[in-house]
N, C-alpha and C positions, 0 to 999 in steps of 0.2 A: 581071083576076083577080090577078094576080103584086101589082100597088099596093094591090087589096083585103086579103092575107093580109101585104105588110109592115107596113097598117096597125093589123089588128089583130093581130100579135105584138108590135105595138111599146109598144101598151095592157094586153098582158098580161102582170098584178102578178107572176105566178108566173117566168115569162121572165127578167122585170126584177128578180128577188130573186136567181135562180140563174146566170144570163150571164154569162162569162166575158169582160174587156174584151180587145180585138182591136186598140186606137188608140193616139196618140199620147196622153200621161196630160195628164187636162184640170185647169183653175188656172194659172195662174203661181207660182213657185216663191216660198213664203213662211218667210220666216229668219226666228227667233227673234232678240229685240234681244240687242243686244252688252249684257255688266254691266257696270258701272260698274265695282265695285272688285274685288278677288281674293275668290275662293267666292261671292259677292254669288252666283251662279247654276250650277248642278251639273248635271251628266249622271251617270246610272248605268246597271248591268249587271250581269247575272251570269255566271260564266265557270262552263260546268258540265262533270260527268264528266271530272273528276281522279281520278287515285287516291287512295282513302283511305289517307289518313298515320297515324299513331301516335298524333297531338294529335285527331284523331277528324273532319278536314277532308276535304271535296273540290269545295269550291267556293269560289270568287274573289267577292267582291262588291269591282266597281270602281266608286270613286267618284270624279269626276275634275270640277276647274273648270274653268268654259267659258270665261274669259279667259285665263289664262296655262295652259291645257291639264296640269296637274301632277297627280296623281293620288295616291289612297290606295289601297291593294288587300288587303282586308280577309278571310280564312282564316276560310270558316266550316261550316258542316255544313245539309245539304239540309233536314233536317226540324225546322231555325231556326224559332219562333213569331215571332210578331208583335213579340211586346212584349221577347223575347231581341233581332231585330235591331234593337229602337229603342234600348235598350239600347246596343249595339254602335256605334249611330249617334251618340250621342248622349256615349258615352267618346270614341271617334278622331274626329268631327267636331266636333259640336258644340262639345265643349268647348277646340277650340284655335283656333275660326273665328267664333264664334258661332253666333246663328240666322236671321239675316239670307239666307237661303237660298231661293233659285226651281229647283225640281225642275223637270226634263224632264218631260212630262206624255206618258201614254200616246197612243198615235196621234200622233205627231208625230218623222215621221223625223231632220226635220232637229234637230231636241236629238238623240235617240237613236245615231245616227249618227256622233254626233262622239268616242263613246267606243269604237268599234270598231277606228282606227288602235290607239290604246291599248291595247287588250287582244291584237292582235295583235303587238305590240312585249312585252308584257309576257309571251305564250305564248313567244316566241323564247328572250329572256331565261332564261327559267325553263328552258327546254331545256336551255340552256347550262350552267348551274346546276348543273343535275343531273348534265349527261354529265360535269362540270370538277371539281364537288365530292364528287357522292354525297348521300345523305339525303334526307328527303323533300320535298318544293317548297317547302312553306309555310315552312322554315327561310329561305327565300331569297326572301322578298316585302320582306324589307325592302332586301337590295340592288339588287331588280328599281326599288323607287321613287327609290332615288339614282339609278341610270342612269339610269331615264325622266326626271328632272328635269334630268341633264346633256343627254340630248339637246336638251331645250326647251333651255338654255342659262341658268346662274344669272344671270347679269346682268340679264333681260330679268323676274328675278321677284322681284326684292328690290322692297320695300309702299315704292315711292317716285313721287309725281305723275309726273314725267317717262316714267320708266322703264312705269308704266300707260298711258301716254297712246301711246306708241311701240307698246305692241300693240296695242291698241286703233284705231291707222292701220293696222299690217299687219292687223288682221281683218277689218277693214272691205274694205280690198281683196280681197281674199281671198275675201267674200261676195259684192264686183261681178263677180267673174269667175265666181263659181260662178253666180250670179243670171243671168249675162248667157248662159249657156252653158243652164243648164236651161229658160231661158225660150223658146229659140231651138226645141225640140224639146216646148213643149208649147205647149196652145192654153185662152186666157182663158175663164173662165165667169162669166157676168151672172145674179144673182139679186135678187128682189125680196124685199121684205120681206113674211111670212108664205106664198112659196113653200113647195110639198110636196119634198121631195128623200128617194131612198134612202140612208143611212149606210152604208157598207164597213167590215165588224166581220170580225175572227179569234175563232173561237171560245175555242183557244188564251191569246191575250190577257185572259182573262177575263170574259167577256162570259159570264151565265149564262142566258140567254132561251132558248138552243138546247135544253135538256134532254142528253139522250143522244146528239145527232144526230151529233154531232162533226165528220167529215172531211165528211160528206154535211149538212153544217147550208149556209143559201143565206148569197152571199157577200154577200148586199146584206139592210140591216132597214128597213122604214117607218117612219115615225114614230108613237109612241102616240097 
């Protein structure tokens, strides 16, 4: 009886949509490539519930390159359109980097991930700031970026082959150890092609299929 009732929970869609996992996380841990050259690939974030300053801000939009990790930290206001931060994008990045740019794509920690040291180096900073100077945060995003770039270390980010190529080994290591360490604590999955699989969505994230459901929406979707 006990094998009859695992196997039919184990069949049933509703279970399998709302289940909560219990296991070691299944995959092998998979890195986004290294870029090739500086900005060539970006991580971003927003750093939210700041106070609001006098310039009309209380959020951070961090923009930061996944090769030599240096970053922009961009003062802007919550209810920003679409087309104000492309704008914004497009004066402070674009225009001093080009557009040769690979966005961290949603659902995908390991981009996402790599701008959280950062923004946590950048909240310290800005503490400091304020207790040291007075006034409001945003006046001090610009010396929050020199120090973040002194810690990285200027030598290692002047747009020279060599000097590219020297991160470019330390990141790579840096990804074997991380690889080698995640993969020890997870376990591989085999799929074939045209397999059914549930997708793991946050409602949050923006996924709008849930309706209303929100916190109570299920943490797994099937495929259309």
């Amino acid at each position: 009886m006990k094998k009859d009732i695992a196997m039919y929970v184990s069949k049933c869609l509703t279970y399998l949509k709302v289940k909560a996992e219990h296991q070691r996380p299944s995959g092998l841990l998979q890195q986004p490539e290294i870029p090739v050259w500086k900005w060539e690939g970006i991580a971003m974030d927003f750093v939210t519930k700041f106070p609001m300053t006098s310039g009309g801000h209380d959020i951070i939009w961090v923009i930061m390159d996944r090769l030599t990790k240096s970053a922009h930290f961009l003062p802007m206001h919550e209810d920003y359109k679409m087309d104000r931060l492309a704008r914004l994008y497009l004066n402070e990045i674009v225009s001093r980097y080009g557009t040769r740019l690979d966005m961290s794509t949603a659902y995908h920690p390991q981009t996402d991930g790599q701008s959280e040291r950062t923004i946590q180096t950048l909240e310290d900073m800005l503490r400091a700031c304020v207790l040291d100077f007075g006034g409001s945060w945003d006046v001090h995003l610009l010396l929050a970026e020199v120090g973040e770039g002194q810690m990285i270390g200027p030598e290692l980010v002047q747009e020279t082959t060599e000097k590219i190529s020297l991160i470019k080994d330390r990141l790579k290591a840096a990804r074997d150890r991380q690889k080698s360490y995640a993969d020890k604590r997870s376990k591989p999955l085999d799929f074939s092609v045209g397999d059914y699989v549930l997708l793991k969505v946050s409602p949050w994230k923006g996924v709008v299929r849930f309706g209303k459901k929100e916190k109570l929406a299920p943490r797994f979707v099937r495929p259309l």
